[in-house]
Every structure is written in C-alpha cells, then in structure tokens.
C-alpha positions as CSV (number, residue, x, y, z in Angstrom):
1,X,-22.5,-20.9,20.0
2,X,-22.5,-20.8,24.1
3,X,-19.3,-20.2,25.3
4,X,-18.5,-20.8,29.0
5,X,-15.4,-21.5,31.1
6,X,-16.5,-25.3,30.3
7,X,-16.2,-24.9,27.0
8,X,-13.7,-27.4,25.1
9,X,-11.4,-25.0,22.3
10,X,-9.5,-26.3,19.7
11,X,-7.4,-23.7,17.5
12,X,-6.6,-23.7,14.2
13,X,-2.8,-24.7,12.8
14,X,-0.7,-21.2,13.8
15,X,2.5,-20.1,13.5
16,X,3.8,-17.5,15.7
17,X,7.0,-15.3,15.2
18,X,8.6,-12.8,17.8
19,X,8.6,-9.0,16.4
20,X,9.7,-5.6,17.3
21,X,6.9,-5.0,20.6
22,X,4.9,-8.0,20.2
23,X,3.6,-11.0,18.4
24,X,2.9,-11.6,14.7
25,X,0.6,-14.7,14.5
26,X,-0.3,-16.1,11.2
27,X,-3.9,-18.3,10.7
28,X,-2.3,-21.0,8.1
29,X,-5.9,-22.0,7.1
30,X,-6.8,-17.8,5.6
31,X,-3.0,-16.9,5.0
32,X,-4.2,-13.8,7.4
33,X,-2.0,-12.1,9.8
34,X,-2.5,-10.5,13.6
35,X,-0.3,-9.2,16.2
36,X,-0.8,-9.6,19.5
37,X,1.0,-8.8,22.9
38,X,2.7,-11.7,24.7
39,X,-0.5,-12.3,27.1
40,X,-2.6,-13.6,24.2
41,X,0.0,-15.9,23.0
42,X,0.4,-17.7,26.2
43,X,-3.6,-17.8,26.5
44,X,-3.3,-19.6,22.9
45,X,-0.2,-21.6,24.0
46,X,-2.5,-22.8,27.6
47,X,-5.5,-23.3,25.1
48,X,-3.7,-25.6,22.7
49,X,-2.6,-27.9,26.0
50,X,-6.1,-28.6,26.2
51,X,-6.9,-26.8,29.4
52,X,-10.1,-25.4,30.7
53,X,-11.2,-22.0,29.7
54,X,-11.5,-21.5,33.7
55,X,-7.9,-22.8,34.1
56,X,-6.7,-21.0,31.2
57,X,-8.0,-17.7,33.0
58,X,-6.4,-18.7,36.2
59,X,-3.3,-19.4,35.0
60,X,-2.8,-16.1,33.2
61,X,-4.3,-14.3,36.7
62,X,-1.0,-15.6,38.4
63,X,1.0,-15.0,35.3
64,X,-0.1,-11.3,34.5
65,X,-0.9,-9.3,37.9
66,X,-0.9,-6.5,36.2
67,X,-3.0,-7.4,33.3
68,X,-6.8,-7.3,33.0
69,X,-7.8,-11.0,32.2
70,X,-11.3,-12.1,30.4
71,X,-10.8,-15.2,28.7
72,X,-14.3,-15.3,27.2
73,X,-14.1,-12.5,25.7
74,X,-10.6,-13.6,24.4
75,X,-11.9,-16.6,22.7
76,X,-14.9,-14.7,21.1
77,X,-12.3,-12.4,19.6
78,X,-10.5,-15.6,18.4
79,X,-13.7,-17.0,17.1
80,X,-14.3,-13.9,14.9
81,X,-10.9,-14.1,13.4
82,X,-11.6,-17.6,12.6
83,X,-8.6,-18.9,14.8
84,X,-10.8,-21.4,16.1
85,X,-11.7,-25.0,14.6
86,X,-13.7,-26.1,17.0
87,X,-15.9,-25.4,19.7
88,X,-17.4,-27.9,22.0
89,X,-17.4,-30.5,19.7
90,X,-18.9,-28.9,16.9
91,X,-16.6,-28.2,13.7
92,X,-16.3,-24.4,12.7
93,X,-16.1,-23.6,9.1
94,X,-13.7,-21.7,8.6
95,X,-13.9,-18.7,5.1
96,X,-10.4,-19.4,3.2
97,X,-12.0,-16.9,0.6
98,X,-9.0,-14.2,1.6
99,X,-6.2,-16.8,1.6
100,X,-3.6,-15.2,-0.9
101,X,-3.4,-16.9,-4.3
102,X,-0.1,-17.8,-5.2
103,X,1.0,-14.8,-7.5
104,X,3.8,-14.5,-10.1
105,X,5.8,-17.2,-8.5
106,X,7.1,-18.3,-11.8
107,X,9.7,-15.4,-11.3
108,X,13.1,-16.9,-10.3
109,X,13.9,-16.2,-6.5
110,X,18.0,-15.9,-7.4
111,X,16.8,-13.0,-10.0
112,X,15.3,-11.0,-7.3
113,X,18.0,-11.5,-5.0
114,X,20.3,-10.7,-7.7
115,X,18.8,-6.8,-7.9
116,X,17.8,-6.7,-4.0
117,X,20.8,-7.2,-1.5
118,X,23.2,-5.6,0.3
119,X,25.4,-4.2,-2.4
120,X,22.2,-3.3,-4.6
121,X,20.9,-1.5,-1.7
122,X,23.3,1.1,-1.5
123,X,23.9,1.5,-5.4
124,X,20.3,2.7,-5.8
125,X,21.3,5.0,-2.8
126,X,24.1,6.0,-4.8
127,X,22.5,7.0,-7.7
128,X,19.6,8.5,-5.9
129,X,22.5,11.3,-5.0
130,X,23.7,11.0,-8.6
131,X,20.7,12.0,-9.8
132,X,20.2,15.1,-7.7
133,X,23.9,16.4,-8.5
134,X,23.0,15.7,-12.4
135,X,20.2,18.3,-11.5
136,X,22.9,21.0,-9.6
137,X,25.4,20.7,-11.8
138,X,22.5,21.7,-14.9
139,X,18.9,23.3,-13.9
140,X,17.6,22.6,-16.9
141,X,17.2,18.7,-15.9
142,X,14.8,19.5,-13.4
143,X,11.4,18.8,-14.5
144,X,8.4,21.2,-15.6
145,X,5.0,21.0,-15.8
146,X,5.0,22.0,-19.5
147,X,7.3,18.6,-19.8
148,X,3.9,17.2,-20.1
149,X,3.0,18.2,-23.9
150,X,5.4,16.4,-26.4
151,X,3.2,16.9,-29.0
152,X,0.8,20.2,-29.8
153,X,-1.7,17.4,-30.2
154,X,-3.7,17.1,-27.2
155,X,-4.3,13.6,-28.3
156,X,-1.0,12.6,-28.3
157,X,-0.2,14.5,-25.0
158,X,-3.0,12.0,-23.3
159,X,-1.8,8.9,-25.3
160,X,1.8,9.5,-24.7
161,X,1.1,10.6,-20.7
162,X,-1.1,6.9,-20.2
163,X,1.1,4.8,-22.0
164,X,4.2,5.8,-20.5
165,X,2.8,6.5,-16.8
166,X,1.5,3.0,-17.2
167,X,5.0,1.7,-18.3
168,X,6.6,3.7,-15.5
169,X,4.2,2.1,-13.0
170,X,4.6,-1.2,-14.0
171,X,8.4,-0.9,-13.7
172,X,7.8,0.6,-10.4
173,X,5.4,-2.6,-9.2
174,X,7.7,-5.2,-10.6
175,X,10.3,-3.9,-8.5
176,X,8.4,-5.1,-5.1
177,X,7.2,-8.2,-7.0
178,X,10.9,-9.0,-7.8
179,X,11.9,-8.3,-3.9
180,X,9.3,-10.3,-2.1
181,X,10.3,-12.9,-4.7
182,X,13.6,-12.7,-3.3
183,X,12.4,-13.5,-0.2
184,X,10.7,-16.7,-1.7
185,X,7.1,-15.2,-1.2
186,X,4.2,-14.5,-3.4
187,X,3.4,-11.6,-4.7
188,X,0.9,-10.3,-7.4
189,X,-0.1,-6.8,-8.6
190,X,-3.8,-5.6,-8.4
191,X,-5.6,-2.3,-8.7
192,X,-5.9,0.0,-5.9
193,X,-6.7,3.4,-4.7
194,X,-5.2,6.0,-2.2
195,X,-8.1,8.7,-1.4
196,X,-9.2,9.5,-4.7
197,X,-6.1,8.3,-7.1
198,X,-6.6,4.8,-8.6
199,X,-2.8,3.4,-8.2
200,X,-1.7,-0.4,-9.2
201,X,-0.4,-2.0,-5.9
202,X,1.4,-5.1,-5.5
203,X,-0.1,-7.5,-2.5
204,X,2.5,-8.0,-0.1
205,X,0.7,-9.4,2.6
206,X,3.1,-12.2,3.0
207,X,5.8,-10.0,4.2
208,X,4.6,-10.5,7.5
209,X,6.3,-14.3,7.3
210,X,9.6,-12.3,7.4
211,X,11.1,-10.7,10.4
212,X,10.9,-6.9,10.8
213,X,14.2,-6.1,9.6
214,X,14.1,-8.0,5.8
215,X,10.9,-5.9,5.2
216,X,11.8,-2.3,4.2
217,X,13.8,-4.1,1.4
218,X,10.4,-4.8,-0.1
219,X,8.7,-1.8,1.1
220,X,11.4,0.6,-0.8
221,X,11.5,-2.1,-4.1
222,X,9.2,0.4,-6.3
223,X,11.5,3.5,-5.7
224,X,14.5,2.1,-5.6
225,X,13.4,0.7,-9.6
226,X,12.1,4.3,-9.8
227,X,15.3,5.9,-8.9
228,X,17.1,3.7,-11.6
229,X,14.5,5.2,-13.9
230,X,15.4,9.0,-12.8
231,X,18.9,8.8,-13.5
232,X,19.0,6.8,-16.5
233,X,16.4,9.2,-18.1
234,X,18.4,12.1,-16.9
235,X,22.1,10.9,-17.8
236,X,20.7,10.5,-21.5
237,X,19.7,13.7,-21.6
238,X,23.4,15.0,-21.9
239,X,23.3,13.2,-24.9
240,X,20.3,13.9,-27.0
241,X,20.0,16.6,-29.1
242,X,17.8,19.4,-27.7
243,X,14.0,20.0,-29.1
244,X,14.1,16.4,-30.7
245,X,10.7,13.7,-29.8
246,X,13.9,11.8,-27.6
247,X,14.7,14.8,-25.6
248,X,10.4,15.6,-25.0
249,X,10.3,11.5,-23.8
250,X,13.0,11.6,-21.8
251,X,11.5,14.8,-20.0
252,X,8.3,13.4,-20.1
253,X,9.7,10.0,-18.2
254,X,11.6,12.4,-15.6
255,X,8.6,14.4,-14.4
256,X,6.5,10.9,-14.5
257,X,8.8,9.8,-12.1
258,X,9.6,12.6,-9.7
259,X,6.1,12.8,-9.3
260,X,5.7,9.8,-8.4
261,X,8.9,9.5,-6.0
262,X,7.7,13.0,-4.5
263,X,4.1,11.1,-4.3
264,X,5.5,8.4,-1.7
265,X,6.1,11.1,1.0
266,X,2.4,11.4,1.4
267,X,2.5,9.3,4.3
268,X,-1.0,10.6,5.6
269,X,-2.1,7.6,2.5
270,X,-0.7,3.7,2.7
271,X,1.9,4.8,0.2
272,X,5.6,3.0,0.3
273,X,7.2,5.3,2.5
274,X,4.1,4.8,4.9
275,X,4.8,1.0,5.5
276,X,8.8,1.7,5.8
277,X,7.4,4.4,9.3
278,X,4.9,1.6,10.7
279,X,8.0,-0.8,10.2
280,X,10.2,0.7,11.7
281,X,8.4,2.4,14.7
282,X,6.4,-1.1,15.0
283,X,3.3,0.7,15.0
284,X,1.0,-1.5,13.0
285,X,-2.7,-0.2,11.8
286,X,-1.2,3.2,12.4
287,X,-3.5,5.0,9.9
288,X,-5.9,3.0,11.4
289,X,-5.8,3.6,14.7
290,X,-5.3,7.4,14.2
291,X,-8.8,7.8,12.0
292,X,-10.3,6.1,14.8
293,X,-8.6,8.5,17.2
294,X,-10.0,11.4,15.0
295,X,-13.4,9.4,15.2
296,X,-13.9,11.0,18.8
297,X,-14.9,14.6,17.1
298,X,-15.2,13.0,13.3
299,X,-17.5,9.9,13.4
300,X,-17.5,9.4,9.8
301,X,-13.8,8.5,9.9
302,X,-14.1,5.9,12.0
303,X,-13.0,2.0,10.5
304,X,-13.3,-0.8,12.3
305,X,-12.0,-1.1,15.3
306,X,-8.0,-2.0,16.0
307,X,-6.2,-1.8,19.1
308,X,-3.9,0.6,20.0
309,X,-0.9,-1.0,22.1
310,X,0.4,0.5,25.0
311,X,3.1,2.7,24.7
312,X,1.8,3.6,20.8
313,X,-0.6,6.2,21.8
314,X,1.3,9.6,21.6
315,X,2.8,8.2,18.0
316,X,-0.6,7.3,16.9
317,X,-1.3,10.7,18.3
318,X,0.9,12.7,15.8
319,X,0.0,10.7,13.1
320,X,-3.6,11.4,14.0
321,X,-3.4,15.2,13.2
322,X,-0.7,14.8,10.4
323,X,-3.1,12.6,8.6
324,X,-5.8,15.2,8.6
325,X,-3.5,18.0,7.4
326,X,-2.6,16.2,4.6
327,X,-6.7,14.9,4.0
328,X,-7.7,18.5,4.1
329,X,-4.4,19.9,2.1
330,X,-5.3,17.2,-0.7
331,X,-8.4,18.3,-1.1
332,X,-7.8,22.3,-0.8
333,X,-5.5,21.6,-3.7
334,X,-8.1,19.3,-6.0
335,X,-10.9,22.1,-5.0
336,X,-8.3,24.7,-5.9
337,X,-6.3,23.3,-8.3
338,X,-7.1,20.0,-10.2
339,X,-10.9,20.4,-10.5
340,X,-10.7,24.1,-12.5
341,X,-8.4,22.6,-14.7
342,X,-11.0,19.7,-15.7
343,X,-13.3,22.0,-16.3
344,X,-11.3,24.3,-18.2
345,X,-10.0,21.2,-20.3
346,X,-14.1,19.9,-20.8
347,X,-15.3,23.1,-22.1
348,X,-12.2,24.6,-23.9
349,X,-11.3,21.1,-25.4
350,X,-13.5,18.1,-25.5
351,X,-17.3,19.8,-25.9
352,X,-15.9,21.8,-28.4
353,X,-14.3,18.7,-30.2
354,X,-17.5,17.2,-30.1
355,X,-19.4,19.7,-32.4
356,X,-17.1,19.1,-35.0
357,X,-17.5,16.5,-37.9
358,X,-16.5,13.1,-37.0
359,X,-13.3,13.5,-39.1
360,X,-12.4,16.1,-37.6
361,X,-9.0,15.6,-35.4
362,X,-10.5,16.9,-33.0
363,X,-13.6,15.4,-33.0
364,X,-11.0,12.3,-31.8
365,X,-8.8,14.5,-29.7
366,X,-12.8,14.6,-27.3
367,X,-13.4,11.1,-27.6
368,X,-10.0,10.4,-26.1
369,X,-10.4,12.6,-23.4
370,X,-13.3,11.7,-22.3
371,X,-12.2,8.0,-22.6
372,X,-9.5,8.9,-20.5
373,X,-12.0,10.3,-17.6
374,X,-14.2,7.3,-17.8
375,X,-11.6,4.8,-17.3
376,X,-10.3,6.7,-14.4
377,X,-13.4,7.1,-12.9
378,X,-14.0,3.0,-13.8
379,X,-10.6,1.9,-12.0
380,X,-11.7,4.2,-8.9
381,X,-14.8,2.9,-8.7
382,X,-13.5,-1.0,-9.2
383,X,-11.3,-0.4,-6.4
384,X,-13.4,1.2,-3.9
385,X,-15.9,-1.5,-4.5
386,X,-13.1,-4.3,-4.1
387,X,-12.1,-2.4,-0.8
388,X,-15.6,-2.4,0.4
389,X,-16.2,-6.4,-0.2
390,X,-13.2,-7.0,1.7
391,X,-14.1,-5.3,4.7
392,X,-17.5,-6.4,4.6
C-alpha cells in the first residue's frame, strides 16, 4: 500500500496504560502487547483525531525538539504490528491468530486471591527461612544426588523421578495460574523450552493489563507454591522413620524441588526470576536486546529486531555478557557432565537390557529408558517448532 503524508489512517481499538519508563499499549483486536515511549503515543493520540500524516509530523516537530521525527516510517511500523485498520480507504485484515484463548478461567478469582495477597506473601517468605533453618539445625535434610534412586530398580528410579517431577511441576504452574486468576486474567499452561530443557510454562501474557507493581506477585506464584512444597517435605521428615519408601519420597520431592528453585536463578534463560529483573528494572525484551547486542561479533544470535530505550543501554550491557557466561557455562557442564552420563547409562544399562529375553526385567528396565529419551527429545522438538511458527 502507498503511504504518503496524504494518506488517511485509521487505528485499531487501543488501550494505553502509563508504566515504569514508558507506555504499554495493548492491540484489543490480537490481545498483543508493545511499549512505546511517550512520542509514539501522542503520534497515535494526533492520528486518531483524524489529522494529516503531514500535520501529525508537524505537530510532533514543535512538540519534541529534541526528537528525531519520521511519521512514515512510524505508521509502517504500526502497519506491521497490525495497529492499523485502515489505510486510505481500503480495510486491512487484521491476523487475530495470536489473540490469547481464554484459559482455565473456570478457576474462582476469590480462591487465588485467597493464596496470593499481602499476608500470603510474606508467609511463603516465612517459610522460605523456615526451611533453610530446618536444614542448619540438621545437615542431613539437605538433598543429595543419590536422593534420586528409591528403588535399586532403575525402572522404578525413572518412573518414580517422571511422575513426581511431573507432579512437582504442575503444582509449581498452578501456582501462577491461580495468581493471574486472582487478578481476573486468563491464564493456561503449555509446553515450553529454555535452551535445551523442555519445561511446562504457564502463558501470562495478560499480565501486561496490570500495572508494574501487581506483576511480580504472578511472576514469583511457581516458587512461592514450590517453597510450600520444600518445607512441608522437609518438616515430615522429622517424623518418618529413617530408610522407609516415605523417607526415599520425601527426599526424592526435596531435591526435585531445590533443583528446581536453584533453577530459577538462571536468569541468562526467561526463567521466573528473569521476568521479576525486567520488572522491576523496566527493561522489557532485555534477553532480547542483549543477544542482539552480542549479534555485533555473534551473528547467529541475533532475533529480530527490538528497540533498546534510552537510558537501558549499559543494563542491557551487563546482561549481554552475563547471558553468554551462563550460555557457555550450560553447555561446558552438558559437554562435561550430562552428556558422559547418557552415554554411560545407554551402554551400561539400556543396550545391554536389550539383549536380554523379553521377560527379562531388564529387558523393560531399556525400554523405559529409552521411552524416557524419546519423549524428551519429542517435547523439545514440539516446542522449538511451536517457537519457530510463532515468530515466523
């Protein structure tokens, strides 16, 4: 479509909210969400008075000295994000395929709010410190990587490790699903992946209808559930009897979910923790912008590209280099670590398995591992694939 300072715009229904630095605008028609810096929502605001392009431009001349002003290229931006309905005279069809489906709202809002508030906020705080004196005042709580094998049954081992971690997670995901319900939003849990680990991950896009400060309460949901799960699983352990199946579970469900708590400080992945710094420093697309800052002398980390607002550009910086230490240090450690013990496991467990009869335990102790591989590998690739339709 030609686009000229003649041109007749006509936007779609927006809603725009003040936050931290700038602007979060919200398309009503996609459910999508941008920010933008106060110049571009008084170009929208002169746009929607049904000025000209040329007066549009003049206006925001006088308005922003200090600001470099091309409304054309403005409204081609806005016409990519399909924030435009109609262009001089023609109707613009506008792709509602990523407008967010309405999710578990059958969950009652008061039920969220009843776990997430002010008072529930610090309790988990409070048992967060519980937990780690339970762990001074007796070592023995803390958990170890042989916590892993209840059984001498490898078979059992994987079983018991899936079915719980799955449980674990679940209880981890309903935890942001029950917060943003709180809030009176949608939410729904999908499958995910950060680098190479497939992870389930609850959609909170819609947070963005909320103001800054109401959103680390849905950010920190999943470990705050998690850190209910630590101490419960660690105060019963004064009371079960030593080398029994409970004490093994409840050992088992403690290093599940350390690992996983100890997992959200990766912040160089979008994990929990990772939202809660972009929140609260208002840098938004900051892995973003710092892969495409490392895209200067590493092309092939480059995404597409997001702006980096003034003032952002030393934090984005940091990030930048902190990101690829902890890239590189994930990898060192699957090269190092992980990987050998695969391959250790596939020839010292399941090709062995697999040359004995069919009745053979472990015959079936193989076939479960490998299953185990394959749906890994299935979920990763699921999720990489989902990744790449979206940003296509």
């Amino acid at each position: 479509m030609n686009l000229s300072y003649d041109s007749v715009v006509f936007m779609n229904p927006l809603k725009v909210r003040r936050d931290k630095k700038h602007y979060i605008v919200e398309n009503e028609a996609t459910g999508e969400f941008y920010e933008m810096p106060e110049v571009c929502i008084s170009a929208i605001e002169l746009i929607n008075e049904k000025k000209s392009l040329y007066e549009v431009e003049n206006a925001l001349i006088v308005r922003y000295p200090d600001e470099i002003i091309d409304i054309l290229d403005f409204v081609s931006q806005l016409l990519e994000l399909n924030l435009i309905s109609e262009l001089n005279g023609k109707q613009i069809l506008i792709d509602s395929g990523q407008k967010n489906h309405p999710g578990l709202i059958w969950i009652p809002e008061n039920l969220g709010r009843f776990l997430f508030n002010t008072i529930s906020s610090k309790l988990y705080f409070l048992l967060l410190v519980a937990s780690a004196g339970l762990i001074l005042f007796n070592p023995n709580l803390f958990p170890r990587y042989s916590d892993l094998f209840m059984f001498d049954l490898m078979l059992l081992n994987i079983l018991a490790v899936m079915l719980i971690g799955f449980f674990l997670v679940i209880i981890h995901e309903f935890g942001h699903v029950l917060a943003v319900r709180s809030e009176g939003l949608p939410a729904k849990i999908e499958v995910g992946n950060r680098l190479f680990f497939v992870v389930l991950e609850t959609d909170m896009s819609q947070v963005w209808k909320l103001p800054a400060e109401k959103r680390n309460k849905l950010f920190l949901a999943g470990m705050n559930f998690d850190i209910v799960v630590l101490f419960l699983a660690l105060a019963a352990q004064f009371i079960a009897s030593e080398n029994t199946l409970t004490m093994a579970l409840l050992k088992l469900i403690v290093l599940n979910t350390f690992i996983r708590l100890v997992f959200q400080t990766a912040v160089f992945m979008k994990t929990d923790l990772y939202y809660v710094i972009e929140n609260k420093t208002g840098c938004y697309n900051l892995m973003e912008n710092g892969r495409n800052f490392l895209a200067k002398w590493l092309p092939f980390l480059s995404v597409p590209e997001t702006e980096t607002f003034d003032g952002e550009e030393k934090f984005v910086r940091r990030y930048a280099y902190f990101y690829l230490a902890g890239i590189l240090l994930t990898f060192a450690i699957t090269a190092y670590y992980y990987i050998p013990q695969i391959m250790f496991a596939v020839n010292e467990i399941m090709l062995p398995g697999f040359l004995e009869p069919i009745t053979s335990i472990r015959f079936w102790d193989s076939v479960v591992f490998l299953l185990q591989i394959v749906l890994v590998l299935g979920l990763l690739l699921y999720s990489w694939s989902k990744k790449y339709r979206f940003s296509s």
